[in-house]
DSSP file (Angstrom, degrees, kcal/mol; ACC not computed):
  #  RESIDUE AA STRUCTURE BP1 BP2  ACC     N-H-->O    O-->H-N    N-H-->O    O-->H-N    TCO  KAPPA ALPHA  PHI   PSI    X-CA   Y-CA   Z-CA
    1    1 A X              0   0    0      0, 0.0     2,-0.4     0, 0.0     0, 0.0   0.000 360.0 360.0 360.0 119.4  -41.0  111.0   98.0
    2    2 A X        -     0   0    0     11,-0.0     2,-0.4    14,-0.0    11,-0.0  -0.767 360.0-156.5 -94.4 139.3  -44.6  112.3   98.0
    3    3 A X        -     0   0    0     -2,-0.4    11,-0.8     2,-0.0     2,-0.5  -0.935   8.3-139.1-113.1 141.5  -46.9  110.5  100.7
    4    4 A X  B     -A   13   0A   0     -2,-0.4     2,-0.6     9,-0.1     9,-0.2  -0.991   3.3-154.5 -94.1 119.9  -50.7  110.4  100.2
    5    5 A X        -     0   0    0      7,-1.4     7,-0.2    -2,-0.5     5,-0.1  -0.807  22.1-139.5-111.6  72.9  -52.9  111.0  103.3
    6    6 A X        +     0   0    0     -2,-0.6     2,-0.3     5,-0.1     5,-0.1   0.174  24.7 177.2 -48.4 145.4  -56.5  109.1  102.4
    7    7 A X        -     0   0    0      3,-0.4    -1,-0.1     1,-0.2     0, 0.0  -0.947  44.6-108.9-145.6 155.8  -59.6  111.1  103.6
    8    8 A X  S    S+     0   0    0     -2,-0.3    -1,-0.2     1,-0.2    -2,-0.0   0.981 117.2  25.1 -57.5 -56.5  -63.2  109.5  102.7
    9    9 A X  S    S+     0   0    0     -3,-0.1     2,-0.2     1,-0.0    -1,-0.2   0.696 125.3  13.5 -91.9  -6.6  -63.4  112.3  100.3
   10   10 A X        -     0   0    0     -5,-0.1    -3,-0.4     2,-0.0     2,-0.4  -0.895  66.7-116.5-153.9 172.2  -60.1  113.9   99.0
   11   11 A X        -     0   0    0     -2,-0.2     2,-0.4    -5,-0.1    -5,-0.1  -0.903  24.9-139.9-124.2 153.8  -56.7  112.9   99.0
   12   12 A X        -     0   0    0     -2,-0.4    -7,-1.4    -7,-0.2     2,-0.4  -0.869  21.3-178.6-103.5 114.6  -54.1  115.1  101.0
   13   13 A X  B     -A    4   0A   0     -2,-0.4    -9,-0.1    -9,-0.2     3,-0.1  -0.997  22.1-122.6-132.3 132.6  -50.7  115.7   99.5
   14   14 A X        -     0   0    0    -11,-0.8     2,-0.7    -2,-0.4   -12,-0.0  -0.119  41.8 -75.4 -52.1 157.0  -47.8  117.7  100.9
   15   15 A X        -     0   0    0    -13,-0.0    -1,-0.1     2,-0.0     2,-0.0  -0.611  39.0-131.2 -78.2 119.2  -46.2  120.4   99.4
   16   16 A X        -     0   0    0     -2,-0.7     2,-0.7     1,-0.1   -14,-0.0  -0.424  12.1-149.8 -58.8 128.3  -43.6  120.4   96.5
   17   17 A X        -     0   0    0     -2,-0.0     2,-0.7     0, 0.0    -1,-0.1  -0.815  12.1-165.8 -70.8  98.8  -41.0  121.9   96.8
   18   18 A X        -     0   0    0     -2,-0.7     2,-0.1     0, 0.0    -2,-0.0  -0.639   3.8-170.9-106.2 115.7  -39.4  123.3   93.7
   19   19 A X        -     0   0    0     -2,-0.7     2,-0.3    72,-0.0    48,-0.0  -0.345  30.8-112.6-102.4-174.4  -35.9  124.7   93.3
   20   20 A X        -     0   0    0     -2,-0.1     2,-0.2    45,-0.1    70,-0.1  -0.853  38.0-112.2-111.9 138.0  -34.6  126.6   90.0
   21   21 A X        -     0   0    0     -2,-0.3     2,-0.3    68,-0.1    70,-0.2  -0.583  33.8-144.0 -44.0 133.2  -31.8  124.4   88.0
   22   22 A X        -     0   0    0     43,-0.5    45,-0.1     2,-0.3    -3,-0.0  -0.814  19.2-127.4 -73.9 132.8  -28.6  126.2   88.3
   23   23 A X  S    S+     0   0    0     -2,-0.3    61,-2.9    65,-0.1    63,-0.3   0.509  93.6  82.5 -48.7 -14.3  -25.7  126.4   85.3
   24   24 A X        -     0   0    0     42,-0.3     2,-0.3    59,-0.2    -2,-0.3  -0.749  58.2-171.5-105.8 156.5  -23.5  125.1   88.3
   25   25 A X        -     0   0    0     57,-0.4    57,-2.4    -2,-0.2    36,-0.0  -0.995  35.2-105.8-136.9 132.0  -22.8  121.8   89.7
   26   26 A X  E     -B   81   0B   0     -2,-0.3     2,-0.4    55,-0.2    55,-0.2  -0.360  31.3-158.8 -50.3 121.1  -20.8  121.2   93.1
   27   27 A X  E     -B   80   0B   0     53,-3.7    53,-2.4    -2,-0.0     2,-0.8  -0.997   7.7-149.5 -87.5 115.7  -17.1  119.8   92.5
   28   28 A X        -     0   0    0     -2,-0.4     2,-0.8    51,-0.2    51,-0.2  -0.796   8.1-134.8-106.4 122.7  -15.8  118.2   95.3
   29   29 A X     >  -     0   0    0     -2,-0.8     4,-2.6    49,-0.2     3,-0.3  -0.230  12.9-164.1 -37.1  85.1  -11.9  118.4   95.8
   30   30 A X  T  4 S+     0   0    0     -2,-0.8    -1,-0.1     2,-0.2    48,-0.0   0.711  82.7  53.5  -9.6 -59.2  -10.4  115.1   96.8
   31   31 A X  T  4 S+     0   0    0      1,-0.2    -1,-0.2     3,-0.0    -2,-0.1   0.758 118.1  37.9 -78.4 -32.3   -7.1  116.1   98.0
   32   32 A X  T  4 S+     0   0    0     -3,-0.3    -2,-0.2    46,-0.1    -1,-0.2   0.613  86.8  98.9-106.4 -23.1   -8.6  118.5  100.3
   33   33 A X     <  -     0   0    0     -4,-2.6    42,-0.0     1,-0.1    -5,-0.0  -0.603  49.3-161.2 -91.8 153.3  -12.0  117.0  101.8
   34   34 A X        -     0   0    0     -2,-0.1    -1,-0.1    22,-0.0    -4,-0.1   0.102  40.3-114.4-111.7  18.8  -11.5  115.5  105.2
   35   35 A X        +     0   0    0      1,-0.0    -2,-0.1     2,-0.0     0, 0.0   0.734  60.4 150.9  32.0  47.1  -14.8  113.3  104.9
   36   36 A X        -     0   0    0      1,-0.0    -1,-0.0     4,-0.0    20,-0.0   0.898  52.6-132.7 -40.2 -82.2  -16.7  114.8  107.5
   37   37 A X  S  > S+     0   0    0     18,-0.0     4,-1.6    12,-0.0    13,-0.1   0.229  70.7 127.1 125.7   3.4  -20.2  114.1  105.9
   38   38 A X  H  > S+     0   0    0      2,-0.2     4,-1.5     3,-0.1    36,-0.1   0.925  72.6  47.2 -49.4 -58.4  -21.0  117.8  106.6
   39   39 A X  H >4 S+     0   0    0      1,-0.2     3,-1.5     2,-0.2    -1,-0.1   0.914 113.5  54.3 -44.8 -82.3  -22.1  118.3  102.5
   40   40 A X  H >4 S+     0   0    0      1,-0.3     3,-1.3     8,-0.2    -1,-0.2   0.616 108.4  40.2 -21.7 -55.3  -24.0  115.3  103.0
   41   41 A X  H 3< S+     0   0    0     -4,-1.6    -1,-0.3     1,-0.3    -2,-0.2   0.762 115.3  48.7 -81.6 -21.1  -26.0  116.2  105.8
   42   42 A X  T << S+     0   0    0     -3,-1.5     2,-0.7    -4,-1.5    -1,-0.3  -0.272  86.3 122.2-101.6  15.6  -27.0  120.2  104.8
   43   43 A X    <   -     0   0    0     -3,-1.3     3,-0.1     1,-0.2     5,-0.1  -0.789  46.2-177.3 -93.6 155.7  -27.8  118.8  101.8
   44   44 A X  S    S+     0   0    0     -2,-0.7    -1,-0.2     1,-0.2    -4,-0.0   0.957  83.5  52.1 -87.3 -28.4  -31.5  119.5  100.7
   45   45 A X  S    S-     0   0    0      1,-0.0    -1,-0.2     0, 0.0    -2,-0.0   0.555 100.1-129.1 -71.5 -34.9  -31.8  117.6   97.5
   46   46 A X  S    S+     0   0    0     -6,-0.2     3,-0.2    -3,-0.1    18,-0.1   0.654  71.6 134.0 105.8  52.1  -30.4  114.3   99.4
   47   47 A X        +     0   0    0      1,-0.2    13,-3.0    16,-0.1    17,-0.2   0.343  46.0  75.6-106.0  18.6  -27.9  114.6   96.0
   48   48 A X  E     +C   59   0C   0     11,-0.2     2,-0.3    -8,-0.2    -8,-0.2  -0.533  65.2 160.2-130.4  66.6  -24.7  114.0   98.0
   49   49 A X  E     -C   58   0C   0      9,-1.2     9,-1.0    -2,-0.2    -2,-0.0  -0.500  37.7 -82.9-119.7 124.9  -24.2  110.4   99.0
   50   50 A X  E     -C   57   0C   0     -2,-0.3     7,-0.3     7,-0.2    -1,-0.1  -0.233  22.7-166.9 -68.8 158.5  -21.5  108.0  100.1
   51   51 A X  E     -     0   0C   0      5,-5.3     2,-0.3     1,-0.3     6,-0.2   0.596  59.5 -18.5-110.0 -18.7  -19.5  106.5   98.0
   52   52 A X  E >> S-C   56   0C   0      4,-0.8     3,-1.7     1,-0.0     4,-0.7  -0.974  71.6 -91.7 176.8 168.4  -17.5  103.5   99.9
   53   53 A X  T 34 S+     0   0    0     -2,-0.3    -3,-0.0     1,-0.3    -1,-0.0   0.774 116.1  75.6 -71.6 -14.4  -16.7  102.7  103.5
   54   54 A X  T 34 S-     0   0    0      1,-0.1    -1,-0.3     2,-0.0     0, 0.0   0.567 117.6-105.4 -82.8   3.1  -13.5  104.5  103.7
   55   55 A X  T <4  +     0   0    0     -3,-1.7     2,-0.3     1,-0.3    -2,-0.1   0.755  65.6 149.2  93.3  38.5  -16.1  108.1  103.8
   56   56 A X  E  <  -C   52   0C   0     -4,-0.7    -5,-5.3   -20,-0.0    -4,-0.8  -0.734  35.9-146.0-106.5 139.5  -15.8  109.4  100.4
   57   57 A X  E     -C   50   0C   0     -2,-0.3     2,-0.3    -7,-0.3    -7,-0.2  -0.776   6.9-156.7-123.1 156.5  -18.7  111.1   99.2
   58   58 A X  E     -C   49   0C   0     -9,-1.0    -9,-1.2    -2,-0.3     2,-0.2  -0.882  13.4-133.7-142.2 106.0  -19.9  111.1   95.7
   59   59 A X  E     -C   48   0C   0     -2,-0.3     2,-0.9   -11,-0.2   -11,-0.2  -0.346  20.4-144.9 -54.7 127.3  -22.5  114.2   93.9
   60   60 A X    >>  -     0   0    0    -13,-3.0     4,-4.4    -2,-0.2     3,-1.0  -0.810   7.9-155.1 -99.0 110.6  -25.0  112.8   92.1
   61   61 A X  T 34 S+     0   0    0     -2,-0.9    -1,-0.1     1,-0.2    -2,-0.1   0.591  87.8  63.7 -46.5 -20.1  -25.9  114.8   89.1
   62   62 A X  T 34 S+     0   0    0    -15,-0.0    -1,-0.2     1,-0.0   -15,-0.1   0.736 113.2  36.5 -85.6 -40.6  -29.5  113.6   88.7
   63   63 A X  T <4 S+     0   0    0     -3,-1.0    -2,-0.2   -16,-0.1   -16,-0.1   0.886  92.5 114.3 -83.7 -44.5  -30.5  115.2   92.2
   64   64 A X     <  +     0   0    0     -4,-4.4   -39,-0.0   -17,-0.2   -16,-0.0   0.202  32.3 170.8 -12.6 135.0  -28.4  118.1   92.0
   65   65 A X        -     0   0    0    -44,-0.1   -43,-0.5   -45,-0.0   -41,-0.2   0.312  41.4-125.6-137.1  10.8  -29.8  121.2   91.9
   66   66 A X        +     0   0    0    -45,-0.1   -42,-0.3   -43,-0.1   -43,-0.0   0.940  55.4 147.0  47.0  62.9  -26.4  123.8   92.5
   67   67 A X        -     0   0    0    -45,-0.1   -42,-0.0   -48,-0.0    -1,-0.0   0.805  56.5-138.8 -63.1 -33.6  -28.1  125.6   95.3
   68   68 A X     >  +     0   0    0    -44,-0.1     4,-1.0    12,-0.0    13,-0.0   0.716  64.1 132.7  75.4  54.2  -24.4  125.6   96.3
   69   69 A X  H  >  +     0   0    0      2,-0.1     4,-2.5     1,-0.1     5,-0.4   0.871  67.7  58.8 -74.5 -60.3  -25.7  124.8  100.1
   70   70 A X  H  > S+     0   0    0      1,-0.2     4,-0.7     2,-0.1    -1,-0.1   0.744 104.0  49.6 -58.6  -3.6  -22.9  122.1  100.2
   71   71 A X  H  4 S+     0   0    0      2,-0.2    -1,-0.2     1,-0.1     8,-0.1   0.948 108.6  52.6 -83.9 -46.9  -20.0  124.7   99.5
   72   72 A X  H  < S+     0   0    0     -4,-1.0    -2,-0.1     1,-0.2    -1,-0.1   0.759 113.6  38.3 -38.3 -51.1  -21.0  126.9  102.0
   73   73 A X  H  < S+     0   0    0     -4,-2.5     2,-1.4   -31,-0.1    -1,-0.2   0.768  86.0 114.0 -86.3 -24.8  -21.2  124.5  104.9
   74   74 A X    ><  -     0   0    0     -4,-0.7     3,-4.7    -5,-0.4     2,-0.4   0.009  51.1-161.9 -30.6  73.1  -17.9  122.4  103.8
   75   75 A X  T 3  S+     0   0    0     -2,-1.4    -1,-0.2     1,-0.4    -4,-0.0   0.610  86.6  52.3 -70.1  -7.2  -15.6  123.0  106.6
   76   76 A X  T 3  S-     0   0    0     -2,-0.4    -1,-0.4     2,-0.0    -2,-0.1   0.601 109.7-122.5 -98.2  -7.4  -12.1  122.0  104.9
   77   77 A X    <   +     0   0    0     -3,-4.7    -2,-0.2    -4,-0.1   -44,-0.1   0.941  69.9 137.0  84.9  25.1  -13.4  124.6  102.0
   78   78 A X        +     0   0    0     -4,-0.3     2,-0.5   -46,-0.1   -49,-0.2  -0.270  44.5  76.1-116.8  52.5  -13.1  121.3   99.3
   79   79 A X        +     0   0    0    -51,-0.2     2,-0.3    -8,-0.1   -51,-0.2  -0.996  56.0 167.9-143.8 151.0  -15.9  121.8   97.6
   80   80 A X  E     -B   27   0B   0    -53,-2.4   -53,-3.7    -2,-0.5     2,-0.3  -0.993  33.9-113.6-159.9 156.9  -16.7  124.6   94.7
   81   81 A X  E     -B   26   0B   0     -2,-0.3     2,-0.3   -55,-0.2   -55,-0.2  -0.640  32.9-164.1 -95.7 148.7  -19.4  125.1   92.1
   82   82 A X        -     0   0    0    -57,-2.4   -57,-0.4    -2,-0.3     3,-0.2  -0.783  20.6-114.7-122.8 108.7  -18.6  124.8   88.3
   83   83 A X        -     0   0    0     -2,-0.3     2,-2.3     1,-0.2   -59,-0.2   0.587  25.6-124.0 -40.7 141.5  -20.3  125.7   85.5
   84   84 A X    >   -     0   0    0    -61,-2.9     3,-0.6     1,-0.2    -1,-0.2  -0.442  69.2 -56.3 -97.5 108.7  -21.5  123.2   83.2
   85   85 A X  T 3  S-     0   0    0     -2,-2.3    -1,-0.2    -3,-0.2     3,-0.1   0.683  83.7 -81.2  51.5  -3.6  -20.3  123.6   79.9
   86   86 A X  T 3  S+     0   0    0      1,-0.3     2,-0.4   -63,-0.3    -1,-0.2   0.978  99.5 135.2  68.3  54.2  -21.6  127.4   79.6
   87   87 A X    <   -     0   0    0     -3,-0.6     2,-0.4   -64,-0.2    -1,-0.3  -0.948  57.6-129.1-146.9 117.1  -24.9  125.2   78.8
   88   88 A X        -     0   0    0     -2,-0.4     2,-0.3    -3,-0.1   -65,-0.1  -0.670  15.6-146.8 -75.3 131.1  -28.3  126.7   80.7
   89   89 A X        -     0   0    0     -2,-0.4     2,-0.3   -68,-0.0   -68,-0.1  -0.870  18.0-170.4-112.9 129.9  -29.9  124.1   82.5
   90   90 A X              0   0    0     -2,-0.3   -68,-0.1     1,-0.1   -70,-0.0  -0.825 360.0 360.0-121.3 158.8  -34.2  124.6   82.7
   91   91 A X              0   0    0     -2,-0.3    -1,-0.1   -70,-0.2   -72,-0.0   0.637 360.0 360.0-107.4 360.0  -36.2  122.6   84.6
């Protein structure tokens, strides 16, 4: 979300922040995630979202950007990056 910050004479915009696409995208393991919300909250992209009341979290592909930030922090370990198809993704 970009905000504009009106001045009588220029308009003011924050900075973008721009990450490089990755060939990987976060899989998160089922069997193994304890639904913490840990991914969720370390993510930067806001690409990690719940899914239903019972705490089940669901990547969204559209936000994604496979920093792998959510693997790192995961504390059960359920999450791992996978390649997509051996297909380079540009932005």
């Amino acid at each position: 979300m970009l905000v504009h910050f009106e001045h009588p004479h220029h308009q003011i915009e924050p900075p973008r922040w721009e990450y490089p696409l990755s060939a990987y995208r976060p899989m998160i393991n089922t069997d193994v995630c304890k639904h913490c919300g840990t991914c969720a909250a370390f993510c930067h992209m806001g690409a990690i979202r719940p899914l239903d009341m019972a705490g089940h979290y669901e990547i969204h592909p559209d936000h994604c950007v496979g920093c792998g930030a959510c693997v790192r922090v995961c504390p059960a370990h359920a999450i791992e990056l996978a390649e997509i198809g051996g297909v380079t993704v540009l932005a």
